[in-house]
C-alpha positions, 0 to 999 in steps of 0.5 A: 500500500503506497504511503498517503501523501499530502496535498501539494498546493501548485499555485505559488503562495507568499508568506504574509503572516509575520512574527512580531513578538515583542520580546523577540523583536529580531524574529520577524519569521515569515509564514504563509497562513496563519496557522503557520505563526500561531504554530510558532509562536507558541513554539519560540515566544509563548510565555509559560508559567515558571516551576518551583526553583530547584535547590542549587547543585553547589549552595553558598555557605557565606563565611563573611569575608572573600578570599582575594587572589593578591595585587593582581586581582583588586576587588573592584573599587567603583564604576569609573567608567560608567558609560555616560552618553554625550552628544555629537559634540562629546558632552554629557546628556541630561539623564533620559535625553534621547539618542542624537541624530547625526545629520546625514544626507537623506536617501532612498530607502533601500539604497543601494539596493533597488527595494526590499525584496532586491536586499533580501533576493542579495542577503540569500543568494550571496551571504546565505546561500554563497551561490557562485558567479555562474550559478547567479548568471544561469539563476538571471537568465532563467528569471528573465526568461519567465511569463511576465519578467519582460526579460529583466531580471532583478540583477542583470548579472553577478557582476551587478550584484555584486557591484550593488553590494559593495555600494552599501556605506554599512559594516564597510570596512576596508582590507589593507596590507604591509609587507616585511622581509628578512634584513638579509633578503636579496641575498643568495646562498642561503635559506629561502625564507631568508634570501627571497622571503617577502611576507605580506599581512592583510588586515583591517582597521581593528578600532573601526571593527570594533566600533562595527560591533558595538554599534550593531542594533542586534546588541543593544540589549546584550551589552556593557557599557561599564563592568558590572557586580553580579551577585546571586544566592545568598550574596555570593559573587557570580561571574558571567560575561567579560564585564563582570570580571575584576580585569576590568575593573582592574583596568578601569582603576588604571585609567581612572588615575586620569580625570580625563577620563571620568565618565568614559567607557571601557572597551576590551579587545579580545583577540583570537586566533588558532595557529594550528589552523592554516586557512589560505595559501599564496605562492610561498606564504602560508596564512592563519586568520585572526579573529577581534571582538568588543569585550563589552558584548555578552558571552551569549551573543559571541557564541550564538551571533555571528557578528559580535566575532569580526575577521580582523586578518591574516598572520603570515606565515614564513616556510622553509625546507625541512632542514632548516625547520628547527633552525634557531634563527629561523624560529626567532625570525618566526617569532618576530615576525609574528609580534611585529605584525601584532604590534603594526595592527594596533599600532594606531589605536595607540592614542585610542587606549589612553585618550577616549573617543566618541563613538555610536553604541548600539542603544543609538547613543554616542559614549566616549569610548578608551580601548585596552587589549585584553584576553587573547584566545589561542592553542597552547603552542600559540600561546608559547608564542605569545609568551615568548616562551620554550614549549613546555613551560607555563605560559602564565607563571615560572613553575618548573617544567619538570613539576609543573604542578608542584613547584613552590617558588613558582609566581606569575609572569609579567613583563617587567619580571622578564626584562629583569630576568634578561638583564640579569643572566644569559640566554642559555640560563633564561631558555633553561631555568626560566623557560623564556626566549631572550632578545624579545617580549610580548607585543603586548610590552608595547601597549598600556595595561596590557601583560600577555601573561595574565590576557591568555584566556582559558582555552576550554577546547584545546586544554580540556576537551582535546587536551587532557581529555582525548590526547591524554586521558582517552590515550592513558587508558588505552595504553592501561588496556593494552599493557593489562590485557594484552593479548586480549587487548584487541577483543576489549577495546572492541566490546568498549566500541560496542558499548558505545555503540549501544547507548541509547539515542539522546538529544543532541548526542552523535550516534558512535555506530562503530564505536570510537574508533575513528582516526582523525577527531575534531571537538565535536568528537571528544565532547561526544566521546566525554558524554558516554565513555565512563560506562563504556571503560566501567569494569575494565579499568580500576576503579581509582582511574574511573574516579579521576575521569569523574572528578576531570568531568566534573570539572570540565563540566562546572568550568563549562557553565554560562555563569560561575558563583563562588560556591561552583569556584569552590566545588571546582576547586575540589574537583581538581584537587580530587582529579589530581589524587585520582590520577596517581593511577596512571603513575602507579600502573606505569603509564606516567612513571616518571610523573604528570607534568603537562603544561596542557593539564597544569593549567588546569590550576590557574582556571579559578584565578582567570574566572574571577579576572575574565568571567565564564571561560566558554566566552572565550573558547577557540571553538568560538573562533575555530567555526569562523574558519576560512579555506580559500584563496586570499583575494577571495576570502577578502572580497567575500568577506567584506561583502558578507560583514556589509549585508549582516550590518545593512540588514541589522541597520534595517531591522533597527531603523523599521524601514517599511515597505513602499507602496512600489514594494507591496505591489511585489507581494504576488511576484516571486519576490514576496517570498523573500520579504521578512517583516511583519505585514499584518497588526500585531493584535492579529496573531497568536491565538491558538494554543497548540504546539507545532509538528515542525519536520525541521525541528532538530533534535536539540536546539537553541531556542530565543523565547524568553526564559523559562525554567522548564515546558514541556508540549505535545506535539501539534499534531496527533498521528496513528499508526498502522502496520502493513504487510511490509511492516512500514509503518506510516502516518494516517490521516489525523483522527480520533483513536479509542483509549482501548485502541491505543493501548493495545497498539503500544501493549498496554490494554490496561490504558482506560484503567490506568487512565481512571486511576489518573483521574482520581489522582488528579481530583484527590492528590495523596489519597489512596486510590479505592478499587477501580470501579470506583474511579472516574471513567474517561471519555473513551477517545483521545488523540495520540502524539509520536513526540514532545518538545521540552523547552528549558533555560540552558545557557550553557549549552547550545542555546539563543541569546537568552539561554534557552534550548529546545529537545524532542522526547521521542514515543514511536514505534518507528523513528525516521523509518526505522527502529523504534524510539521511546525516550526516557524522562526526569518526572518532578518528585519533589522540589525542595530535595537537591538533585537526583533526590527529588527526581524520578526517572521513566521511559515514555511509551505513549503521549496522548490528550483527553477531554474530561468535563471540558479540561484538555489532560495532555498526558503520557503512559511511562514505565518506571525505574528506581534508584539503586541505593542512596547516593550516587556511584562512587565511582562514576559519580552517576545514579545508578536505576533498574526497571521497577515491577509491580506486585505481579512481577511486570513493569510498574507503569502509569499515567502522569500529567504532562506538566509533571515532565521536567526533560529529556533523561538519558540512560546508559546500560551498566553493562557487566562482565560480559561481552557486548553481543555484536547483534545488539542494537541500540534501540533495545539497549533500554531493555536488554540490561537490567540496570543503567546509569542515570547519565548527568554528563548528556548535556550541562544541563542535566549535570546540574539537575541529575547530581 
């Protein structure tokens, strides 16, 4: 029997129905009927009710006074930079003036482009979609050549296209150069890169980058104009976006000494750049991109907006033949060259950083603003050369190379500490003793305020993710299996690739169908492996090895969150401490006999002390930089990028100003244009009144989400579905309609379902009564609609998630999921509140989702089969909940119906998987039950961590 298809309209429908939330006012998505924005609406921007506030995972216990970290880290004296607005000529504003309006010479709306649809038709073909020139010629001619165009195309061909965006005066920035070669160039006998080298860097103008961004509309309620003191349960201090920090409080007390000053506000400048990344090559020079962003923007926008991180420029990159690779003239000529053109890029904003200057911030006023370099993100070898430090060695204090950890003479670096040091001893004594590279310093010795040694941001990438986590950890434990095992080495490591393999689907979560395996790792792989690898080595490994893995987790984990108060620096704190007995193992077994002196996991101390100086360290990852890779030619990537940067500013220009559509522009509505169009065409008070949720077949698994913040809200699907199963055993989706509870039991192999469901009602009108016989609970009305899915929607900044921290995951109830096995998720259902953690939580696996009416209350609900803790705190070991599946008196498994709103979110349980071998047949969608005991999984994602401990 072939699959029902829906009907597909084959007249061109324009979307006409806007979103205009209030809260949201960027959304401005386009639907085609109104059914299509009532359903997302009520997806993105309803406004739920708030659940109880659970207790915290780490609660302050005040102790009255704040432990400080020295001169170098000052408790925050005042706002001295206060970010007064001025007007055009730099003078204060009265309190509540409104913004000033430069007088610019008046233009066409749209200019340059011809209208609105022609904007949107640039933005999707060019910056969305990076159609290539002779795609966007073929794209004209087939325009021109439909009824009705009269041969005239929107673009008459690449080249007007892009002349037409290059015209736009907005986010225009311009690419410029200089070139610098060796002080032997020209010569001849000697090395290419020293004879016949000429090294060119591209960049822009940073201060007119910065300026871009903190003159973007998008920003202007995700900015800082002045550091801030964040307080939060109980009084403790909390840590969050840059501002927070006591760097730049720090700062702002340096550059308050100057009553010029006063009133002014502070713009940090975080770079980044990833070396270990080579992105463009020309003829013999090889170039890696650096990266700028204002300090003042959230940390949510940096990772969740694209503009708040500018392409500044390309370092170059000097080459040479391989024998002259490790050459110590070679390296230090690799070394200044790099400093200097870091040093060349900024040199103008020189003044910029003592003197302050008026410019447009993104709330439209104008504020005088003083620039001061500050954290720089980068990989470890990167960082050795900023420090102008031997690899090896700290990049931030003097602890020994050889005891990293453990080295009491050790203090923090700074630039005075090192031209002293190269005053006092040679060259071979500084390379040895003190790991430093003599006859240079950090370009940042050029400018003020700014110590290298103390702006190395943590790198939550590359120090624990891949780091520790997969170039060390993961690589120890096998080297364990291998030396242990030994001839069975290659039989373990397998059934550790199928126990992956087996763990249940989960949000967000990618699927190791061969285990782990694999040659080449990205992050992504590591953070995934980090998710499922302590049950998969559970029982292989000591249980003193599985017990430092937990406490590394843990600390990477609480390090990951969005915001950090003192309470999570303490149990931060207690997790290293407990990682760094634990690891002791690997010295014991052999496998670091001679002791764990990696500047990679040594830097693991020095976290605490950067939290308090620059706020929550996942603002200032390599993953932020790493995704805005480039591979390309370089005239290309310039060309491209600029316009790219020109379309997002003119479109947030737009947005910002509300420019509407001309009476010209509505006649376009019923042209192919009108499909392209994205604001709002109907009054907002027509919007909104169905209650449903969506069914939306582009919803992913997890995703980020830009309502306002809620707790917890968990909604059926939009719309119900019923099963069949044919012959061929595919089943498909019938036609909406009415199911008989009998009916719907039967088909999931609960006949019981009306009883259940009688027993359901009575708990609802009579909470904490016992239930009578069965006859004597209310009867349900005998049909309701059944439902594959949910859609949980939480606040979970930390992971991945809008501006506003909230995030989306699908709770699956399908006997065939995308055509396949079938899928029933598990779920944390409320037990009580006021109890910490896993303590006030149940754990059910979801076997139906389905809604009522009874006397006209709608009851969306699900059938759910229990599990039950195993003891009364978690596994030692792995620091995971353990459950089993729980029976009723009869021997089969305990289940029942609960209310939706009882549903907190997605759980995810791995199988605790015992001595013996994985069958190989095995396949994930039974793993739920083929064990009889799992682990509550509190590392599926940030979020869980703080709810499931």
């Amino acid at each position: 029997m072939a699959t029902p298809r829906a009907t597909i309209p084959l007249k061109y429908q324009p979307r006409r129905y806007y979103c205009t939330d209030t809260v949201n006012s960027d959304c401005q998505k386009g639907f085609i009927s109104a059914a299509g924005l009532n359903h997302h609406y009520n997806a993105v921007h309803k406004h739920h009710t708030t659940r109880p506030s659970r207790p915290q995972q780490h609660p302050w216990k005040p102790t009255g006074q704040h432990d400080g970290s020295g001169d170098d880290n000052i408790e925050p004296q005042g706002a001295y930079y206060p970010g007064t607005p001025v007007d055009l000529n730099g003078d204060d504003l009265p309190e509540g003036a409104s913004p000033p309006k430069p007088n610019t010479p008046s233009k066409r709306a749209w200019h340059p482009f011809e209208s609105r649809a022609h904007f949107e038709l640039a933005d999707f073909i060019f910056r969305q979609n990076e159609m290539p020139g002779a795609q966007i010629d073929e794209l004209m001619h087939i325009w021109a050549s439909m009824p009705g165009q009269a041969g005239t195309p929107p673009y008459a061909n690449h080249e007007h296209l892009y002349s037409t965006i290059d015209a736009i005066s907005e986010g225009d920035a311009p690419w410029t150069s200089f070139s610098m070669e060796s002080v032997e160039a020209g010569g001849s006998g000697g090395p290419s890169w020293k004879c016949s080298g000429t090294y060119e860097v591209v960049f822009r103008d940073p201060q007119i980058l910065l300026n871009h961004q903190l003159s973007n509309p998008g920003f202007k309620n995700h900015i800082d104009y002045s550091p801030r003191l964040v307080f939060g349960e109980k009084g403790q201090r909390v840590w969050s976006d840059l501002m927070t920090g006591n760097w730049a409080w720090n700062q702002c007390n340096e550059l308050s000494k100057d009553p010029d000053n006063h009133g002014a506000m502070f713009v940090p400048i975080i770079l980044g750049s990833d070396k270990t990344t080579v992105s463009v090559a020309t003829g013999n020079n090889e170039y890696y991109p650096l990266y700028i962003s204002a300090g003042n923007v959230h940390n949510g926008m940096r990772r969740a907006h694209g503009e708040a991180v500018s392409l500044l420029g390309f370092l170059s990159i000097p080459k040479t033949d391989k024998e002259f690779e490790a050459d110590p003239e070679f390296c230090t000529f690799r070394r200044h060259l790099f400093h200097t053109s870091l040093e060349a890029i900024f040199h103008a904003m020189r003044p910029a950083m003592t003197k302050p200057q008026s410019i447009k911030c993104a709330d439209g006023h104008y504020r005088r603003a003083i620039y001061g370099l500050g954290p720089y993100i980068a990989d470890y070898p990167e960082q050795a050369l900023l420090a102008c430090i031997v690899q090896g060695w700290c990049p931030k204090c003097t602890a020994h190379r050889t005891h990293l950890d453990h080295d009491p003479n050790a203090i923090l670096r700074n630039h005075e500490y090192t031209q002293l040091l190269m005053d006092s001893f040679a060259s071979h004594v500084l390379w040895q003793k003190y790991g430093i590279v003599d006859d240079i310093l950090p370009f940042t010795a050029s400018f003020p305020h700014a110590n290298i040694h103390e702006l190395i941001a943590p790198d939550i990438l590359h120090q624990i993710i891949k780091g520790t986590f997969k170039d060390h950890l993961v690589s120890w434990v096998e080297t364990y299996l291998k030396k242990h095992y030994k001839n069975d080495f290659a039989a373990v490591l397998a059934d550790i690739d199928r126990r992956i393999a087996v763990v249940p689907p989960f949000p967000g979560l990618r699927r190791f169908s061969q285990g782990c395996g694999f040659k080449q790792w990205t992050g992504n792989d590591s953070k995934a492996l980090m998710k499922v690898y302590l049950p998969a080595i559970a029982g292989y490994v000591p249980n003193e090895m599985l017990q430092a893995l937990s406490a590394f987790m843990d600390f990477c984990y609480i390090v990951r969150q969005s915001s950090l108060g003192e309470a999570d620096l303490e149990a931060l704190d207690k997790a290293l401490q407990r990682f760094e007995t634990h690891r002791s193992i690997f010295e014991a077994e052999g496998i670091h006999s001679d002791g764990i002196s990696i500047p990679r996991i040594h830097v693991l101390q020095h976290y605490h002390e950067a939290i308090e100086l620059f706020g929550a360290p996942n603002g200032l990852s390599t993953s932020i930089v790493e995704s805005k890779h480039i591979h390309a030619e370089m005239a290309q990537v310039l060309l491209v990028n600029q316009r790219q940067d020109k379309l997002a500013r003119f479109q947030a220009e737009c947005l910002a100003e509300g420019r509407e559509l001309t009476i010209d522009n509505l006649s376009l509505l019923n042209s192919l244009f009108s499909g392209l169009l994205d604001k709002p065409l109907i009054p907002q008070d027509n919007v909104h009144e169905d209650t449903s949720f969506p069914d939306d077949p582009y919803l992913q698994e997890a995703e980020d989400d830009g309502s306002e913040r809620v707790d917890a809200v968990v909604q059926l699907a939009h719309k119900p579905f019923h099963l069949r199963c044919e012959k061929s055993f595919i089943f498909y989706i019938a036609p909406r309609k009415l199911r008989t509870l009998a009916e719907m039991g039967q088909g999931i192999g609960h006949p019981e379902l009306p009883d259940l469901l009688s027993i359901f009602l009575f708990q609802q009108k009579n909470p904490g009564v016992d239930v009578p016989d069965i006859s004597k609970c209310p009867k349900a009305i005998d049909r309701g609609y059944s439902f594959s899915s949910a859609v949980a929607t939480f606040y979970a900044p930390s992971d991945f998630s809008g501006a506003n921290g909230m995030h989306r995951q699908c709770i699956h109830a399908s006997p065939s999921w995308r055509n396949g096995a079938p899928r029933y998720d598990c779920v944390f259902v409320e037990k009580d509140p006021t109890l910490p953690g896993f303590q006030g939580l149940y754990v059910a696996q979801v076997l139906l989702f389905f809604s009522f009416h009874y006397r006209n209350v709608l009851y969306p609900c699900a059938l759910v089969q229990w599990f039950t803790p195993v003891g009364n705190e978690p596994c030692i070991n792995t620091g995971m909940w353990k459950v089993e599946h729980e029976y009723d008196e009869y021997g089969d498994h305990l289940v029942s119906v609960i209310h939706l709103d009882s549903i907190l979110r997605p759980a995810h349980l791995i199988g605790i998987y015992g001595d013996e071998y994985i069958p190989p047949d095995l396949h994930y969608s039974d793993s739920l039950a083929a064990f009889g005991s799992f682990y509550v999984n509190k590392y599926s994602d940030y979020h869980a961590f703080g709810l499931a401990f």
